[in-house]
C-alpha positions in Angstrom: 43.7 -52.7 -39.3 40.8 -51.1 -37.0 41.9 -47.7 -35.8 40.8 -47.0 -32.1 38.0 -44.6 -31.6 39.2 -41.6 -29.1 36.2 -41.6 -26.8 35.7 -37.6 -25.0 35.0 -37.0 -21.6 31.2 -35.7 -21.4 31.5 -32.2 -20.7 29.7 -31.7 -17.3 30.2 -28.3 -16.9 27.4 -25.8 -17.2 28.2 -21.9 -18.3 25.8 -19.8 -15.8 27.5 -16.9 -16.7 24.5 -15.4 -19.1 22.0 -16.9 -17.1 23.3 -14.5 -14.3 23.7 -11.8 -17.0 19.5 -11.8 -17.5 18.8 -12.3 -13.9 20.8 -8.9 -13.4 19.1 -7.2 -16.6 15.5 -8.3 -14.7 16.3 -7.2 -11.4 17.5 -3.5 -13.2 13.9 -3.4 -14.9 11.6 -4.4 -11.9 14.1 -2.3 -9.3 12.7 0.6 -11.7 9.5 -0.7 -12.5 8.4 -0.9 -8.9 7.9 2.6 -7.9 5.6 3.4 -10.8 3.2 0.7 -9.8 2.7 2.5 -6.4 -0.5 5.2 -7.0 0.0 6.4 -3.3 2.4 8.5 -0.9 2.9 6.3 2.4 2.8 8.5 5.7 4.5 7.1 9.0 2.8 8.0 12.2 3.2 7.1 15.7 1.4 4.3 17.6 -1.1 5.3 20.8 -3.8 2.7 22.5 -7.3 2.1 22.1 -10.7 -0.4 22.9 -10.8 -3.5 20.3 -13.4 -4.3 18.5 -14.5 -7.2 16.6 -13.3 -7.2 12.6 -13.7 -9.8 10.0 -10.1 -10.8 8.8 -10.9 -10.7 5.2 -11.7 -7.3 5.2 -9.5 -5.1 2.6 -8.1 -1.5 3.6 -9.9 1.3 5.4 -10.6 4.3 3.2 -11.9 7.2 4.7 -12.8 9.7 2.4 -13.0 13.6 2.1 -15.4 15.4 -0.3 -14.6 19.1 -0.9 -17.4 20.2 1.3 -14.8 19.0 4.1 -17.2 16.4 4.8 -15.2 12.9 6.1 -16.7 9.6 4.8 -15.2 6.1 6.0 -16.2 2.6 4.0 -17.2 1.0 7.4 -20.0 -0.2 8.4 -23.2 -0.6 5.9 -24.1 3.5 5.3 -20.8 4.2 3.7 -22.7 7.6 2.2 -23.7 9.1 4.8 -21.3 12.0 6.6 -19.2 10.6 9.6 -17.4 13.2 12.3 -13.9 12.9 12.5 -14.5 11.8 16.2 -16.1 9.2 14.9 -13.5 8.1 12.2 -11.2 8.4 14.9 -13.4 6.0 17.5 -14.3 3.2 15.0 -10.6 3.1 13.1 -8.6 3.5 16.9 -10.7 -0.1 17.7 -9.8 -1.7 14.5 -6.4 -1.3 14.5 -6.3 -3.0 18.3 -7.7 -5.7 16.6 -5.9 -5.9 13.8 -3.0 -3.5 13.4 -1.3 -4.0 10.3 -4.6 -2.9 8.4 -4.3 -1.0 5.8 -5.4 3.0 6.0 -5.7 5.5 3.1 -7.2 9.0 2.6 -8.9 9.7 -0.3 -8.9 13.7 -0.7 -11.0 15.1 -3.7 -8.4 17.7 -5.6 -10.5 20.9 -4.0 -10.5 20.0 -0.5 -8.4 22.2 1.8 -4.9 20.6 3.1 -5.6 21.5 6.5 -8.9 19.2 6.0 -6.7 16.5 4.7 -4.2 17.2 7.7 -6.7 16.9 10.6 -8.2 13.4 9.0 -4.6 12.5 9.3 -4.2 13.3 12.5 -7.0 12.0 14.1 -5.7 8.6 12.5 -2.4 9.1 13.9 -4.5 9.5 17.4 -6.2 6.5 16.6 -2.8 4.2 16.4 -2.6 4.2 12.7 1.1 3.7 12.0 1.0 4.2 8.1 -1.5 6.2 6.3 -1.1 5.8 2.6 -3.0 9.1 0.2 -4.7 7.6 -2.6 -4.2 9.4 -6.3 -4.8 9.5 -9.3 -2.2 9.1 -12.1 -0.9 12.1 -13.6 -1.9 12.3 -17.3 0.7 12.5 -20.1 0.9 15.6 -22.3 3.2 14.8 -25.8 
């Protein structure tokens, strides 16, 4: 005699259950991950008006720069060396952001320079319609 075969349903069912499990575990370790990756603190400043003028759209952030002198140093145009008045900084960035206004802006402060130097660059880009200045830093070293 010829015993009949029980055939199974296919099980078509697929448990998600630990796949949601690691999904949470990686959103835990990037949600902390994150803020160390940032090397700068981000400033919000109001908006005002100014003159456009003609930038290239591949161009990366602005990055004006104070030595401890107090001097103010911007990476525009092709003598990025040479000692720029604040005035200045304030003309050349207030036509930029016309042009293009989410462009990025950062002060880069040498560790010596005085706050209130630090302070009026950040002012003047506020008067130039900067609406985020981010301070660029250096990471803090670990002692063990």
């Amino acid at each position: 005699m010829a015993t009949k075969r029980i055939r199974r349903k296919p099980m078509s069912e697929i448990n998600v259950v630990p796949y949601i499990d690691v999904m949470l575990v990686l959103l835990i370790v990037f949600m902390v991950a994150a803020p160390m990756l940032t090397q700068g603190v981000n400033v919000d400043l109001p908006n005002t008006d100014a003159k456009p003028l003609d930038v290239k759209e591949d161009e990366e952030a602005i990055i004006v720069s104070v030595k401890p002198d107090g001097t103010y140093y911007i990476n525009i145009g092709k003598d990025q060396e040479q000692a720029v008045p604040l005035e200045k900084i304030q003309e050349q960035v207030s036509k930029i952001m016309k042009v293009k206004p989410n462009r990025l802006v950062l002060i880069k402060g040498d560790q010596q320079v005085d706050y209130g130097t630090v302070v009026q660059a950040m002012a003047a880009l506020q008067a130039a319609g900067v609406p985020n200045v981010g301070l660029i830093t250096d990471p803090q070293e670990q002692t063990g």
